[in-house]
N, CA and C atoms of all chains as a GROMACS GRO file, in nm:
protein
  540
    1UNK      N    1  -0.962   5.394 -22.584
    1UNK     CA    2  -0.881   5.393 -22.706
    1UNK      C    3  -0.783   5.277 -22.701
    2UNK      N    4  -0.766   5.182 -22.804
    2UNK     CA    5  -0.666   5.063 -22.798
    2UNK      C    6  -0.511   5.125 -22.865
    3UNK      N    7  -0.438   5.087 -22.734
    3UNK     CA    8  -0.305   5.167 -22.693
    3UNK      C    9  -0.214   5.037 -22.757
    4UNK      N   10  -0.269   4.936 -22.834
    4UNK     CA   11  -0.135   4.835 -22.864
    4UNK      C   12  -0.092   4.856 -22.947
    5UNK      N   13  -0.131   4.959 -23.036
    5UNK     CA   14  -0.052   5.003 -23.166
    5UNK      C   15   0.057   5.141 -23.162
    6UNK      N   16   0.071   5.218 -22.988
    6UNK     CA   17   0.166   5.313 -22.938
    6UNK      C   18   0.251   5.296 -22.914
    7UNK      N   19   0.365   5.345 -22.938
    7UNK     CA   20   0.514   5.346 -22.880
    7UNK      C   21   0.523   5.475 -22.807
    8UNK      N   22   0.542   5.459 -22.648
    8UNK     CA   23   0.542   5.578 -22.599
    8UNK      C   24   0.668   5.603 -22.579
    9UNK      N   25   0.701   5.736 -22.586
    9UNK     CA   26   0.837   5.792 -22.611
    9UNK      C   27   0.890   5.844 -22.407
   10UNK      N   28   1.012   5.747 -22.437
   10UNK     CA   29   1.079   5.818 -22.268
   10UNK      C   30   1.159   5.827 -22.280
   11UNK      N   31   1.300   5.829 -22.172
   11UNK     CA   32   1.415   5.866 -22.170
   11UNK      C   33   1.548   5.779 -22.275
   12UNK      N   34   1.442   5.648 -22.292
   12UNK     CA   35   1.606   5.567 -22.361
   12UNK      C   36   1.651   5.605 -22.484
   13UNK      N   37   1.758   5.519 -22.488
   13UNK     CA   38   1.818   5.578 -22.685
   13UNK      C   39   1.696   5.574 -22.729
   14UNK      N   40   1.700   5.651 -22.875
   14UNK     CA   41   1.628   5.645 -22.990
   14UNK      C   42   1.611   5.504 -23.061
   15UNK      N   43   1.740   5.474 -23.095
   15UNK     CA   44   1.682   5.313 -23.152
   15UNK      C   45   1.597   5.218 -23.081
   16UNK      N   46   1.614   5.227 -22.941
   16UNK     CA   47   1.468   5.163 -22.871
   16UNK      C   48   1.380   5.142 -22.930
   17UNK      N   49   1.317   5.337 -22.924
   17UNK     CA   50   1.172   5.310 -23.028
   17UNK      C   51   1.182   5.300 -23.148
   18UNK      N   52   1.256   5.342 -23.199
   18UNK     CA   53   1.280   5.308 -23.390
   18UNK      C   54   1.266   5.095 -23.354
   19UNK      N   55   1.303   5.033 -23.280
   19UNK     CA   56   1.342   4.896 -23.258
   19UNK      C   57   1.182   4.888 -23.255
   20UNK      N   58   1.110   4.925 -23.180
   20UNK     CA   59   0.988   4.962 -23.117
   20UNK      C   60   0.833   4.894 -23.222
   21UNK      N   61   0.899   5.025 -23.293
   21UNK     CA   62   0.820   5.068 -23.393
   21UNK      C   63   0.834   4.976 -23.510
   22UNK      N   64   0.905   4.908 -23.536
   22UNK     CA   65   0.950   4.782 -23.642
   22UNK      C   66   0.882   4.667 -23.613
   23UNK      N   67   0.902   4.638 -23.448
   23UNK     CA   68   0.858   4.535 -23.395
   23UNK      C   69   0.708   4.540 -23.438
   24UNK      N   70   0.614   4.646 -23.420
   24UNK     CA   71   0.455   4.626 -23.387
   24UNK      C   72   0.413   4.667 -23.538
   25UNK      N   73   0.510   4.700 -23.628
   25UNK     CA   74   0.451   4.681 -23.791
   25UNK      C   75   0.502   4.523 -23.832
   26UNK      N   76   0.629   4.489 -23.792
   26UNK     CA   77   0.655   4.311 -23.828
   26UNK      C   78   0.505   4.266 -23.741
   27UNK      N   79   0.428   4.273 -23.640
   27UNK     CA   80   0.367   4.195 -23.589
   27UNK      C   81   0.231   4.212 -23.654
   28UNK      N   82   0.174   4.288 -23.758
   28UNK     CA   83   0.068   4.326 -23.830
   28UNK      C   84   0.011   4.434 -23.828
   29UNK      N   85   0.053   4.535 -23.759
   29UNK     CA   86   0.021   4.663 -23.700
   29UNK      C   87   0.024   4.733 -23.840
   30UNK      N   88  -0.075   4.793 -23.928
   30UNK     CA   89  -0.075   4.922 -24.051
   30UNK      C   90  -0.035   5.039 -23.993
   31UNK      N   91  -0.112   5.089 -23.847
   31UNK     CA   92  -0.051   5.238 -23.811
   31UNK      C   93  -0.001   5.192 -23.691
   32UNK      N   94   0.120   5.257 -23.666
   32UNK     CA   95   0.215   5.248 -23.514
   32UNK      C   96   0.188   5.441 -23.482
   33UNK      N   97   0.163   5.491 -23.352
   33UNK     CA   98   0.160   5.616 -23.320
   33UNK      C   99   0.267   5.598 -23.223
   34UNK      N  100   0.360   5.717 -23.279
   34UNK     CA  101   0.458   5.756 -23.160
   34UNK      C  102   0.424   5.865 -23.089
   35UNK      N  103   0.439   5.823 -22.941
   35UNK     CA  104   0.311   5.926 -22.875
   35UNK      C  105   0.444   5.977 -22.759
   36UNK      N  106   0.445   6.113 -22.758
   36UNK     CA  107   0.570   6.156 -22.682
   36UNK      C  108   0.477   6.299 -22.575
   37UNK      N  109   0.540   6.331 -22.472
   37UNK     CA  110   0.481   6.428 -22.363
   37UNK      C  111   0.642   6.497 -22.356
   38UNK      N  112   0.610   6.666 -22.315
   38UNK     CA  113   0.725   6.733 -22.262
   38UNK      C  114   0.846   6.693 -22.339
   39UNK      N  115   0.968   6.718 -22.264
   39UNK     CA  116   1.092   6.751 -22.332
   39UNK      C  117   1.141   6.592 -22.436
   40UNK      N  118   0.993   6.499 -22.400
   40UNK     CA  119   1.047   6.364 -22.510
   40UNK      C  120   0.981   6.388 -22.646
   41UNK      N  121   0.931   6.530 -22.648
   41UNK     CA  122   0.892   6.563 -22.818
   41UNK      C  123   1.021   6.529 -22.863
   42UNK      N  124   1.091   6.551 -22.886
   42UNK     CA  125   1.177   6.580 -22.994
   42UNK      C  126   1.246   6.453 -23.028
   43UNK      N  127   1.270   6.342 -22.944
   43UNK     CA  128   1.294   6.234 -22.973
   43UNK      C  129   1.176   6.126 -22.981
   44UNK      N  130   1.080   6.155 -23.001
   44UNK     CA  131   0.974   6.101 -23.091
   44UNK      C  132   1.006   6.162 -23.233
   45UNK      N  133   1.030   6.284 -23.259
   45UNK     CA  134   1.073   6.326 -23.377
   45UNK      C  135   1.194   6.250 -23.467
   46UNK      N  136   1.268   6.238 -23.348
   46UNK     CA  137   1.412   6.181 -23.371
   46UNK      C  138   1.341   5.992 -23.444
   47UNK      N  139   1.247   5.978 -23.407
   47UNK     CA  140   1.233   5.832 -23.354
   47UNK      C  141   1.159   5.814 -23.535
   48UNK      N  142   1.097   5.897 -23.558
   48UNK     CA  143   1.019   5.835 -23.724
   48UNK      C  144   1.119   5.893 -23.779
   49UNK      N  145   1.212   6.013 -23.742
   49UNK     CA  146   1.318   5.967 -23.859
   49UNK      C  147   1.441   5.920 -23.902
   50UNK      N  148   1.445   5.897 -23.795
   50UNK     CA  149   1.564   5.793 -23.808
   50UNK      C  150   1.499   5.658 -23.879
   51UNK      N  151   1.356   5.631 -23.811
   51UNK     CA  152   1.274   5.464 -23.904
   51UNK      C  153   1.329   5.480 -24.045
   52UNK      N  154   1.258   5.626 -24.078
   52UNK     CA  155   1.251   5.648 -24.204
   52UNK      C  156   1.345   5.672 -24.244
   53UNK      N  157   1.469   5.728 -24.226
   53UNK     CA  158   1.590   5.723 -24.316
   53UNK      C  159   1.695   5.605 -24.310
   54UNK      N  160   1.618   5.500 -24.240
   54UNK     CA  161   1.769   5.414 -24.198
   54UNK      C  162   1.674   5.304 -24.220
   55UNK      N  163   1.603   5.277 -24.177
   55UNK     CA  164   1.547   5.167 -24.196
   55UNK      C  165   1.366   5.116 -24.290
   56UNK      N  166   1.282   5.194 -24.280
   56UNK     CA  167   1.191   5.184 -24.350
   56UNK      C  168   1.145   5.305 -24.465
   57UNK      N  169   1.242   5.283 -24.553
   57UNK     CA  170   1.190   5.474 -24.646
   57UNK      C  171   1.070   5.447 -24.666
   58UNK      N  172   0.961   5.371 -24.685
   58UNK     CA  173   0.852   5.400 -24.732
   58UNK      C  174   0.725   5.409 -24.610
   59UNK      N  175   0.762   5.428 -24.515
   59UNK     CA  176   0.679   5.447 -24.395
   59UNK      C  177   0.627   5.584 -24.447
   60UNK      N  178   0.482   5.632 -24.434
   60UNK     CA  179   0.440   5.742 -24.428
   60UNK      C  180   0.371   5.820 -24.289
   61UNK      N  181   0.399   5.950 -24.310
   61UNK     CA  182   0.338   6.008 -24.157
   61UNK      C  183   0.181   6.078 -24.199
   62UNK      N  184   0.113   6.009 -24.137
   62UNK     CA  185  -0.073   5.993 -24.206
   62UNK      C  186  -0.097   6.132 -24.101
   63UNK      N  187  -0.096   6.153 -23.978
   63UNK     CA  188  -0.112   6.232 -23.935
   63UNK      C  189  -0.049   6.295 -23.820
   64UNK      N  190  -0.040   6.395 -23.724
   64UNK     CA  191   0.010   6.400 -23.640
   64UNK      C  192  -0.052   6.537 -23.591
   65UNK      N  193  -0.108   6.488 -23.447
   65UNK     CA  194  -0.219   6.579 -23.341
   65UNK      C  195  -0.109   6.636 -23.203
   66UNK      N  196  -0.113   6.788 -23.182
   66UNK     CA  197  -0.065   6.800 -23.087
   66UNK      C  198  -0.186   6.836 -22.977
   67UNK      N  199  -0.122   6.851 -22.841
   67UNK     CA  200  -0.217   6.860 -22.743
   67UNK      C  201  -0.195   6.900 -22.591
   68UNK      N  202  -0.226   6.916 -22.520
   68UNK     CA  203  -0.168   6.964 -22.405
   68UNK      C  204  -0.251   6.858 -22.264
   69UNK      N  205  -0.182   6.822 -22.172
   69UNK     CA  206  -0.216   6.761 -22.070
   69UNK      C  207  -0.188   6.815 -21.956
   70UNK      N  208  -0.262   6.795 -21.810
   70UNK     CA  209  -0.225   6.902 -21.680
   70UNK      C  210  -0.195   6.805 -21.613
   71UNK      N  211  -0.107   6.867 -21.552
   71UNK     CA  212  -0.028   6.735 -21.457
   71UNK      C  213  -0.021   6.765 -21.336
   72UNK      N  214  -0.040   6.717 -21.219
   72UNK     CA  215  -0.094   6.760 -21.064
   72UNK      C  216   0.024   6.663 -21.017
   73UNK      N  217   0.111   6.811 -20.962
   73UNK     CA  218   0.213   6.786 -20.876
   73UNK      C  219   0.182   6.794 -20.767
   74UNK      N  220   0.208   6.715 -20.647
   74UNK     CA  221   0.204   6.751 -20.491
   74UNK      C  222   0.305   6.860 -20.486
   75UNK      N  223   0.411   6.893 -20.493
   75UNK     CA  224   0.535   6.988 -20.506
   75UNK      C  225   0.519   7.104 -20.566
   76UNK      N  226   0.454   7.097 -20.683
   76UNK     CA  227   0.479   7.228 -20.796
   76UNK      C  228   0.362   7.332 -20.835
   77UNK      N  229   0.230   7.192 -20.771
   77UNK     CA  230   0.078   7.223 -20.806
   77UNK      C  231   0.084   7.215 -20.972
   78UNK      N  232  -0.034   7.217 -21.017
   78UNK     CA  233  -0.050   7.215 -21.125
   78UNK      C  234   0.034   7.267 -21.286
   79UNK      N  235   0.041   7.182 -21.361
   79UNK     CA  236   0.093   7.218 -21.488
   79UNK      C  237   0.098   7.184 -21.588
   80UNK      N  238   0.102   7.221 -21.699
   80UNK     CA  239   0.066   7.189 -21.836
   80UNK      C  240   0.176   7.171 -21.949
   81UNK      N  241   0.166   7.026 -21.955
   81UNK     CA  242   0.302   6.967 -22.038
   81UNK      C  243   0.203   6.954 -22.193
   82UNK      N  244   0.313   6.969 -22.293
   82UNK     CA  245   0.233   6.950 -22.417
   82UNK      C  246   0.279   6.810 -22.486
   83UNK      N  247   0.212   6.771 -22.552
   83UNK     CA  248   0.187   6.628 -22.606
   83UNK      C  249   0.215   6.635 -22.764
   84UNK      N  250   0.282   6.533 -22.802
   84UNK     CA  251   0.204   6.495 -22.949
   84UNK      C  252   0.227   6.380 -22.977
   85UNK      N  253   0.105   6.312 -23.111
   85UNK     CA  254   0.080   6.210 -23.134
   85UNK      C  255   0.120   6.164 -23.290
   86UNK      N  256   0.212   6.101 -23.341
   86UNK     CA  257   0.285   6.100 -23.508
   86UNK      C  258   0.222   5.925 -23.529
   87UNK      N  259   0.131   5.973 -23.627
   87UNK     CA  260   0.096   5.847 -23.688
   87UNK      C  261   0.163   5.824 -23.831
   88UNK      N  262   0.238   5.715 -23.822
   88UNK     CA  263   0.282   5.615 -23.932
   88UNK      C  264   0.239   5.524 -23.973
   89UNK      N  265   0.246   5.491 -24.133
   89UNK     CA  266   0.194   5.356 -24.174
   89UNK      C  267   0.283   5.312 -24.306
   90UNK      N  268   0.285   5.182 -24.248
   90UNK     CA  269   0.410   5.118 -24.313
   90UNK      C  270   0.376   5.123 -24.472
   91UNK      N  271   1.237   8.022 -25.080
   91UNK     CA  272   1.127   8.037 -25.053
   91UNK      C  273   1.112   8.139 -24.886
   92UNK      N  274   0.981   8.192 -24.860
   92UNK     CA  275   0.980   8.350 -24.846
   92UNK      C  276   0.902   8.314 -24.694
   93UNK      N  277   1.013   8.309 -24.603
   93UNK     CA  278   1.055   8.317 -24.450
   93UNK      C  279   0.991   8.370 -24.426
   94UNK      N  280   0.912   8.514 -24.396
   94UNK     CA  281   0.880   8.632 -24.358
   94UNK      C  282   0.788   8.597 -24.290
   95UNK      N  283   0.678   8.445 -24.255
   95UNK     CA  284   0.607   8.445 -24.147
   95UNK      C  285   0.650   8.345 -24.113
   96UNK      N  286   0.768   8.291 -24.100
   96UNK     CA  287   0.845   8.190 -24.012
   96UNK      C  288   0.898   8.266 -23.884
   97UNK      N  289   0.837   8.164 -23.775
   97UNK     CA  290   0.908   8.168 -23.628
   97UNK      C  291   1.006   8.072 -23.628
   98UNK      N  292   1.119   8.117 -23.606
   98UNK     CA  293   1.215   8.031 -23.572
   98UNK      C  294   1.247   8.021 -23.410
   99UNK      N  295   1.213   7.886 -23.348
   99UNK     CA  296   1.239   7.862 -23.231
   99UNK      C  297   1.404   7.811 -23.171
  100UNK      N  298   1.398   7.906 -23.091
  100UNK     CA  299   1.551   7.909 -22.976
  100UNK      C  300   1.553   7.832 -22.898
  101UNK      N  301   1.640   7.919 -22.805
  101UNK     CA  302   1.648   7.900 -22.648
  101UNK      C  303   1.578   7.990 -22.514
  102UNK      N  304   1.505   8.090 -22.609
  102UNK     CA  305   1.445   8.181 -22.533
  102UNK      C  306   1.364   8.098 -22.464
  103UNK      N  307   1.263   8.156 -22.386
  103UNK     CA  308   1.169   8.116 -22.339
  103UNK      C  309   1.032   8.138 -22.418
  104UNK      N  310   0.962   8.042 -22.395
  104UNK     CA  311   0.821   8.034 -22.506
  104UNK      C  312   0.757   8.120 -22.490
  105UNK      N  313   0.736   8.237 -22.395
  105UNK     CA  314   0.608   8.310 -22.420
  105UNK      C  315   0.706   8.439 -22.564
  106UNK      N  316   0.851   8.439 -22.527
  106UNK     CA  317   0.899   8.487 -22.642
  106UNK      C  318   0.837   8.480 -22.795
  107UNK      N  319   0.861   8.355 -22.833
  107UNK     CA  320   0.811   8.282 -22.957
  107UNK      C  321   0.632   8.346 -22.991
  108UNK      N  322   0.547   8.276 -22.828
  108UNK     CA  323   0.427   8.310 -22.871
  108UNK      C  324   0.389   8.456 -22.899
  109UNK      N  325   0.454   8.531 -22.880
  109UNK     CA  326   0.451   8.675 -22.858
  109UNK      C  327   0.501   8.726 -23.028
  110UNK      N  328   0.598   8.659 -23.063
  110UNK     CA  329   0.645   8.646 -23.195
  110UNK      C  330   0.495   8.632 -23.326
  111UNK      N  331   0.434   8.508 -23.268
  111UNK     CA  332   0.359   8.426 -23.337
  111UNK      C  333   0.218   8.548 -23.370
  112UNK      N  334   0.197   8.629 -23.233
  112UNK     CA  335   0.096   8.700 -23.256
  112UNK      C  336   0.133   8.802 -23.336
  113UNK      N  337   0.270   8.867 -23.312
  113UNK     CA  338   0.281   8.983 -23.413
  113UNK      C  339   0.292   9.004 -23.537
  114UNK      N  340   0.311   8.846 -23.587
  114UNK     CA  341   0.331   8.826 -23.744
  114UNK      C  342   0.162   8.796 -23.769
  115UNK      N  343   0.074   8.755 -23.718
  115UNK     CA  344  -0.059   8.754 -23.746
  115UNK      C  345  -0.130   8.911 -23.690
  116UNK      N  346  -0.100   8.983 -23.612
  116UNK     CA  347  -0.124   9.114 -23.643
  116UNK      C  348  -0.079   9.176 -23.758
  117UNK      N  349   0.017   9.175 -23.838
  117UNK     CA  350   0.069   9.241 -23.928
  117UNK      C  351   0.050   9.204 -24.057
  118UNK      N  352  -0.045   9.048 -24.024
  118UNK     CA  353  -0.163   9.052 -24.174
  118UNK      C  354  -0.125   8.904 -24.219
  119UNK      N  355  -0.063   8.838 -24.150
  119UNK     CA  356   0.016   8.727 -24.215
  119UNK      C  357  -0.124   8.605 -24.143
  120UNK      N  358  -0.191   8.525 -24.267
  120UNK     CA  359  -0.284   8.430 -24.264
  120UNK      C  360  -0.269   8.340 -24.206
  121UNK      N  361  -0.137   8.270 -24.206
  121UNK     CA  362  -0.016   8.155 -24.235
  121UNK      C  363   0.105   8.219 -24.132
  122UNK      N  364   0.111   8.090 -24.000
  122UNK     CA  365   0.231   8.165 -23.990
  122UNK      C  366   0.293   7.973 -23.928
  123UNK      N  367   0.443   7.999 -23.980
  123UNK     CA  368   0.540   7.874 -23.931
  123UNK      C  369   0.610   7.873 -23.816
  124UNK      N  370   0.588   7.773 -23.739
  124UNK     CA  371   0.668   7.758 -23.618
  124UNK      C  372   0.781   7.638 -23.681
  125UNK      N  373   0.881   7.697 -23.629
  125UNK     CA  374   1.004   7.593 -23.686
  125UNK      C  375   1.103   7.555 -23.626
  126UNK      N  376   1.131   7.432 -23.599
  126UNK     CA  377   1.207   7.465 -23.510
  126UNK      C  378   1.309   7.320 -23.551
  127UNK      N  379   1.470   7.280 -23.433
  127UNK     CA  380   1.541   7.187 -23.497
  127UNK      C  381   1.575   7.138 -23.396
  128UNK      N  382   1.626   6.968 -23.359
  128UNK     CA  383   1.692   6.929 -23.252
  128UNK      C  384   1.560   6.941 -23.132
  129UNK      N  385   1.670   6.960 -23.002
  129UNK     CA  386   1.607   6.970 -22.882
  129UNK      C  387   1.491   7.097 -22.869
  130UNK      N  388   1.533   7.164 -22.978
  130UNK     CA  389   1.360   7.330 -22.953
  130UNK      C  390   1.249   7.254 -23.001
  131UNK      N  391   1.230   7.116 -23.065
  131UNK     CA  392   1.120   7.050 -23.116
  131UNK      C  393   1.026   7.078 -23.029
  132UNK      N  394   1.023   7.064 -22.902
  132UNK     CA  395   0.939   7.050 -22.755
  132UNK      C  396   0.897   7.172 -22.766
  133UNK      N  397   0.956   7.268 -22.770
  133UNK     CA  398   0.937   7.425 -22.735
  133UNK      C  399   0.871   7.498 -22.872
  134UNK      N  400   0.863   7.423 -22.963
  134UNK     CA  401   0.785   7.459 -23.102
  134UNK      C  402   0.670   7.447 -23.074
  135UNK      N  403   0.611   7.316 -23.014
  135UNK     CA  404   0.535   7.226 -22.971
  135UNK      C  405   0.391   7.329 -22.860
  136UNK      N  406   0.561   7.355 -22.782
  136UNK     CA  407   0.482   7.475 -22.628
  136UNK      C  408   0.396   7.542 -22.696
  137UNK      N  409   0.518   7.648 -22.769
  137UNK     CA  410   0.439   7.736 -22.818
  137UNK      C  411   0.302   7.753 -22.907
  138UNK      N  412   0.278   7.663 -23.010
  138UNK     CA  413   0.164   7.669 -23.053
  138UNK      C  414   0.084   7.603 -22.925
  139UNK      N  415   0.098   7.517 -22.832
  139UNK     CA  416  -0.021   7.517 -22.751
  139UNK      C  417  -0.037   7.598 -22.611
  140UNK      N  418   0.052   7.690 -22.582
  140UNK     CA  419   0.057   7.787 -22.532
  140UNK      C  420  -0.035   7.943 -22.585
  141UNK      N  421  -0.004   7.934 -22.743
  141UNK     CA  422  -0.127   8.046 -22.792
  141UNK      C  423  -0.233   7.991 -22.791
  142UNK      N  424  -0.290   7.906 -22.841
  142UNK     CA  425  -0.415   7.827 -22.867
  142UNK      C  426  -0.458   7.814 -22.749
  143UNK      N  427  -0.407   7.783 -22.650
  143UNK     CA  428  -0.479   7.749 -22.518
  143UNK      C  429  -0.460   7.911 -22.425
  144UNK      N  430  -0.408   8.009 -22.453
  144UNK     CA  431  -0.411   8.092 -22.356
  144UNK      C  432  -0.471   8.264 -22.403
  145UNK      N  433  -0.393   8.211 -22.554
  145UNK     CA  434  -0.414   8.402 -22.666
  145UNK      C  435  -0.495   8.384 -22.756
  146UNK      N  436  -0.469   8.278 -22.836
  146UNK     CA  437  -0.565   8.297 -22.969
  146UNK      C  438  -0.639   8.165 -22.990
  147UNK      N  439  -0.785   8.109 -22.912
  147UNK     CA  440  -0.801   8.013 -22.906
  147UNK      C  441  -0.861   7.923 -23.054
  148UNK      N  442  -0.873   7.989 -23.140
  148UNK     CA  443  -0.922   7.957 -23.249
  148UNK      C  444  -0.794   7.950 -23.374
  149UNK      N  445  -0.713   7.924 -23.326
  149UNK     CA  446  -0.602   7.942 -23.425
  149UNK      C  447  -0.637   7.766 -23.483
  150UNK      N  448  -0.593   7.725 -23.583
  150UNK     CA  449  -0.607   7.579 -23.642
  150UNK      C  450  -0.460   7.542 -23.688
  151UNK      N  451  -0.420   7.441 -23.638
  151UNK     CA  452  -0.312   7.402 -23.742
  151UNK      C  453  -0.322   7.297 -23.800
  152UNK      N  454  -0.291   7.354 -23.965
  152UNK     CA  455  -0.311   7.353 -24.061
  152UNK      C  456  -0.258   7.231 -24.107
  153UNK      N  457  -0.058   7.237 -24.062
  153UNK     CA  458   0.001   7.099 -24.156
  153UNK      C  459   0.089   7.098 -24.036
  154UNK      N  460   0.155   6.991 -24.043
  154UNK     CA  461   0.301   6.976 -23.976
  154UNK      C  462   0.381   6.881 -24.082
  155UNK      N  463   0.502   6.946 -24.057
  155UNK     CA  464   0.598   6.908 -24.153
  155UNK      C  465   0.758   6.820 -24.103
  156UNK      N  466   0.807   6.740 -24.079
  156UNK     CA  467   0.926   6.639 -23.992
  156UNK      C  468   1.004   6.622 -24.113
  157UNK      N  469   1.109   6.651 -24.070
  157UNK     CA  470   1.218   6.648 -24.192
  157UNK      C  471   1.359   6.628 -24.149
  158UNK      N  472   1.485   6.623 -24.182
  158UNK     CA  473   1.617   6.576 -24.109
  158UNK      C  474   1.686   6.687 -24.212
  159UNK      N  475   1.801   6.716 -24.128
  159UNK     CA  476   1.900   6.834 -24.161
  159UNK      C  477   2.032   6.761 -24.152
  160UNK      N  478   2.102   6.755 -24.234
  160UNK     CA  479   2.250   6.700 -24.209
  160UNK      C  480   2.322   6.845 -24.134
  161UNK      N  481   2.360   6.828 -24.045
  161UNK     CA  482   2.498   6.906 -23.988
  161UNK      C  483   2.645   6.880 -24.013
  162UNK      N  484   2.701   6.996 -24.049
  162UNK     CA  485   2.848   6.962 -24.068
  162UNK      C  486   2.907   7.033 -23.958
  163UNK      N  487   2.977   6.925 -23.862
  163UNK     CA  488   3.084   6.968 -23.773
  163UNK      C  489   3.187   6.988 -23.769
  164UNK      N  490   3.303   7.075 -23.766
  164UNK     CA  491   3.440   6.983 -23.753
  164UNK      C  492   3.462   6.916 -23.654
  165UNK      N  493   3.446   6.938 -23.548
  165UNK     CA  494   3.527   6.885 -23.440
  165UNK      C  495   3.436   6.741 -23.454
  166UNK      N  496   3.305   6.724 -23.479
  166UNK     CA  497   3.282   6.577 -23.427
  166UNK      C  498   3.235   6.496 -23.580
  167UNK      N  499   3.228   6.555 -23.684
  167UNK     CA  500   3.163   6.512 -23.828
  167UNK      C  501   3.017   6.528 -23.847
  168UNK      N  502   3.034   6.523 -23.944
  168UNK     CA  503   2.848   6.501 -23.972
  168UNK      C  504   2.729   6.419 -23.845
  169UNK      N  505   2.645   6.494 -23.898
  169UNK     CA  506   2.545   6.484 -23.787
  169UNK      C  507   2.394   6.470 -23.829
  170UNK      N  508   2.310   6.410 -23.817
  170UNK     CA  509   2.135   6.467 -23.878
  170UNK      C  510   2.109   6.518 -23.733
  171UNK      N  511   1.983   6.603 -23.755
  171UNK     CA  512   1.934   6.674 -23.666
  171UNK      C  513   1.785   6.637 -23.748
  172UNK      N  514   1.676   6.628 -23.670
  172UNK     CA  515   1.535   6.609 -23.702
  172UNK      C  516   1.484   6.796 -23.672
  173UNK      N  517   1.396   6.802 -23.775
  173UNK     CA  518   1.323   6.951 -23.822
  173UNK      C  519   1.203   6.936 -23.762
  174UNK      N  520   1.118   7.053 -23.735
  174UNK     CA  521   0.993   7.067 -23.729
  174UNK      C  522   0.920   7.156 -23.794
  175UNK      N  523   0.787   7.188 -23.859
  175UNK     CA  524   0.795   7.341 -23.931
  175UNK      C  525   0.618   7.292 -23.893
  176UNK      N  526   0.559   7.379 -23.852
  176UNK     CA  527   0.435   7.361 -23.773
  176UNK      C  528   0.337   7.445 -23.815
  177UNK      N  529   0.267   7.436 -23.933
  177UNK     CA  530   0.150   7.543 -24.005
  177UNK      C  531   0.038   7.601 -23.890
  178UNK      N  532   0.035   7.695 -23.893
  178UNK     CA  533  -0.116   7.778 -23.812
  178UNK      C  534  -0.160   7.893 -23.843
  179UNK      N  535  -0.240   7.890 -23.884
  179UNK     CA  536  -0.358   7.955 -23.902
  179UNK      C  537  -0.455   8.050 -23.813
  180UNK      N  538  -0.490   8.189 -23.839
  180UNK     CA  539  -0.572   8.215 -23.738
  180UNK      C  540  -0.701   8.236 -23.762
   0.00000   0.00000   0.00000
């Protein structure tokens, strides 16, 4: 799958990826996916709307897939963080 | 508009919620909303892939919905908070 059109969501401020996400639609990008795991759902959430209320109102959210991934700890053994994927287009 | 198969997500712990999620689809409800605001975004998230992957594997969701809430504080002022409201189906 070609990953140059993702902004993956981690610990920094929000305007990062809102910064992020501007950058790879100025560069020709139609859909940018903000793709977030575990407790960085919610600031992927944070992240299209803040685009959208501050800086791009006419961005639309085309789709958005949730999902679950297992993650193999040496420490914890196995576990299952959930995912989701918010597609926008400018 | 008519709450009555809205889950509203906390601070509980998720098998709470999913446990929620099944009893409003036992009790006849087609349609049921996971909703959640702020930091429970993640835990909205759990929960529908916590039923789907463990209780009700055929559940579909349907829509997802991202929206912003103004908060009024006193002590610190206004605030947005990002929404989640998560359609499923069983």
């Amino acid at each position: 799958m070609d990953r140059s059109n993702t902004v993956f969501i981690g610990r920094k401020p929000v305007l990062n990826y809102v910064l992020a996400c501007m950058t790879l639609f100025k560069s020709g990008h139609e859909i940018v996916v903000v793709s977030a795991r575990g407790r960085s759902i919610n600031r992927a959430v944070d992240t299209v709307e803040v685009l959208r209320s501050r800086f791009m109102p006419n961005i639309e959210v085309t789709d958005i897939q949730l999902g679950t991934e297992r993650l193999e700890s040496e420490d914890r053994g196995p576990s299952n963080v959930s995912t989701i994927d918010i597609y926008i287009k400018a």
